[in-house]
N, C-alpha and C positions, 0 to 999 in steps of 0.2 A: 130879460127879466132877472132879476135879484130877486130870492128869497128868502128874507131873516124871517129867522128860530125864537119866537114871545113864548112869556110867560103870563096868564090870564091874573096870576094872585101874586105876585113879589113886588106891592108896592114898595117904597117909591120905585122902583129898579124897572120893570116889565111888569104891567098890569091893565086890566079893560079898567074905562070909566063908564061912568055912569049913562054916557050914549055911543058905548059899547065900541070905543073906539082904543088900539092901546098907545097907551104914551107911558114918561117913565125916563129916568136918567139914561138910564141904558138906550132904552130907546132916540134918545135925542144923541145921544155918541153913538149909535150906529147911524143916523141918519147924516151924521156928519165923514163917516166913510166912503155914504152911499154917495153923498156929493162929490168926494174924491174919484172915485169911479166913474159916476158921469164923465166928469173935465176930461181927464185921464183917455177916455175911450170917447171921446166927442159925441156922447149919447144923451143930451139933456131929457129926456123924453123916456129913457130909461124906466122900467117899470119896474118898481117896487110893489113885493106881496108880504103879507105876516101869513105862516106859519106855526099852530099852538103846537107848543111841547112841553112836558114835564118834568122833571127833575130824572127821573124814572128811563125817558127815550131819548131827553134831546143829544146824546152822541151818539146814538143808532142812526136817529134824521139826520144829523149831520155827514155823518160817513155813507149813508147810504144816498144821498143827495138829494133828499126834498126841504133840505135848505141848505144855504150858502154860508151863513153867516149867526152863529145865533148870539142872542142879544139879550143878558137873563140877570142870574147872579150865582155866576157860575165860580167855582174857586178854580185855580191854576195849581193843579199838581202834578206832582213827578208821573205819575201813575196818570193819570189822562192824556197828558204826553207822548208816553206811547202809542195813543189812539188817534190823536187830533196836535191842533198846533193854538196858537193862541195868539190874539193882539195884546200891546203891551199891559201892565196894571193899572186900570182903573180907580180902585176901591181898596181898602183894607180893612178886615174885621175877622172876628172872632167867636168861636162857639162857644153860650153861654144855656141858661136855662130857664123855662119861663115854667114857671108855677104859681098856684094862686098861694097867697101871704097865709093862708089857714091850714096850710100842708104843714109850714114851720121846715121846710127845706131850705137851705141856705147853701149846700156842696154838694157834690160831687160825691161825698161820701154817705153823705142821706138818704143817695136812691138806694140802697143798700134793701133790696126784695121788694123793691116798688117795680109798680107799670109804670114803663119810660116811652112815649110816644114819637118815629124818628119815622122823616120823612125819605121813602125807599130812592136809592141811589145818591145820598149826597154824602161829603167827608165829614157831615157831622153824624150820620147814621155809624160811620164806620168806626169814628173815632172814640164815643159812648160806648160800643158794643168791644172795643182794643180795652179801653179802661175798664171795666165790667171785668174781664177777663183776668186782665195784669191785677184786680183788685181783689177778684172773688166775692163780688158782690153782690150775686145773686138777681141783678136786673130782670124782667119781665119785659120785652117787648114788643109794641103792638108799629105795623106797621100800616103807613098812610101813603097816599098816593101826591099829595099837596098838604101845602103849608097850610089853607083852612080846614083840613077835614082836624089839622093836629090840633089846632085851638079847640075845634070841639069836643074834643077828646079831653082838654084839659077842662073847659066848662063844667064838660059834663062829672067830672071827675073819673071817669074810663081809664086816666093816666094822669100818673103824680107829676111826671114833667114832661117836657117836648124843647130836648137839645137841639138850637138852628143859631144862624149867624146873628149876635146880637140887636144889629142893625134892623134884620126881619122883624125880631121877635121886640123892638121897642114900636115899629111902624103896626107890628098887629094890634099892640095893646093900646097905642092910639087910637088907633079904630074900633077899638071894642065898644059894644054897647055902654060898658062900666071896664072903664082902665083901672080901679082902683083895684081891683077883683082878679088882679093879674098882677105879680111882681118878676121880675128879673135879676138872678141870683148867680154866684155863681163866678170865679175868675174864668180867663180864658183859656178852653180848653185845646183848642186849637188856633194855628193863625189862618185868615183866609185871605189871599189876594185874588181880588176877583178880576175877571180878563175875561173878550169871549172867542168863544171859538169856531175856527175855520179847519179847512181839512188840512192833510199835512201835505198835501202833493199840490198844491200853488203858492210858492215862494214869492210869487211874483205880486199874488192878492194877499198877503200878509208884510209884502214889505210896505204897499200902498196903504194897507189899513193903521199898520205903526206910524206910519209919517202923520197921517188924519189925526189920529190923538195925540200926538206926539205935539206937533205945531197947536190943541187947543192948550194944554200946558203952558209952552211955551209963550204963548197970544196973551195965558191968561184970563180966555176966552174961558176957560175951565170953571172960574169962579162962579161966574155970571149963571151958567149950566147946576152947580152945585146947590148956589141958593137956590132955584128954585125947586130943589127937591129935596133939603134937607133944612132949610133954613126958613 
């Protein structure tokens, strides 16, 4: 058995659909690992399971082994490093800020004594609350578990903004009932390159998981993969 580490809300990336099943970019590059593993171990029969996790647990599941592999949208940094290991980069994006256009926020320098809504354990939680500090700007933070409870926070106006990786925060406002009702503001405050991650003690399942993405690159295989979840 293989068991990758989903995310139920980070469309396009790891997310449930509508018959409760998850797919998702990530999810089709990990599934293209999963295939390397079969060949590799002559197990076509191989049983794959999902596993829900958070932004909040998934490198606790990971290290502590109720999954294998997790498959999200997870950034690659020095600091998780230490904890875990990582397949190569996937993705590239950046923390920005979704507010609705009636706030009249535009920076980073705006939230200046506002509620800022940040999703617990991610580098954009950490990176707002670094700035905040370095700026003296008197932020308020309210903390959420997923990336939908933070949208509702900014509906409901409970928080003037909620800092996540652009890419999340343009796929939410897609999906809002009323996109217009949501803008995105804001340079980058951080870079993320997103990877997923495995434990650091199988060299041997991280060297197999880079070659799998490595050759759809290569293939070009990658594009095909990409429209259909951004394009």
């Amino acid at each position: 058995v293989i068991t990758l580490g989903v995310r139920e809300a980070a469309p396009p990336f790891s997310y449930l659909d509508a018959k409760q099943q998850y797919i998702g970019y990530s999810i089709d590059l990990c599934m293209k690992i999963v295939d390397a593993v079969k060949t590799q171990l002559k197990m076509p029969e191989l049983t794959v399971t999902t596993t829900k996790v958070t932004a909040e647990n998934r490198m606790q599941m990971l290290t502590s082994g109720d999954i294998d592999l997790e498959c999200g949208s997870t950034t690659n940094s020095i600091e998780r490093q230490k904890t875990v290991a990582f397949v190569v980069t996937t993705f590239f994006t950046g923390t920005r800020l979704l507010v609705k256009p009636s706030s009249l926020i535009q920076s980073y320098k705006d939230l200046k004594g506002k509620m800022v809504v940040v999703t617990t354990g991610t580098t954009n939680e950490r990176a707002i609350r670094d700035y905040n500090s370095q700026e003296s700007l008197g932020m308020r933070f309210m903390e959420v578990k997923d990336h939908r409870d933070a949208l509702v926070a900014i509906q409901k106006g409970t928080a003037a903004a909620f800092p996540m990786d652009d890419v999340l925060l343009y796929t939410m406002r897609a999906n809002a009932a009323n996109p217009p009702e949501y803008a995105i503001v804001g340079g980058f405050l951080t870079d993320e390159p997103y990877a997923f991650m495995l434990r650091k003690d199988d060299p041997a399942f991280k060297k197999l998981a880079d070659e799998a993405v490595i050759a759809l690159f290569k293939s070009g295989e990658i594009n095909k993969i990409y429209a259909r979840w951004f394009e």
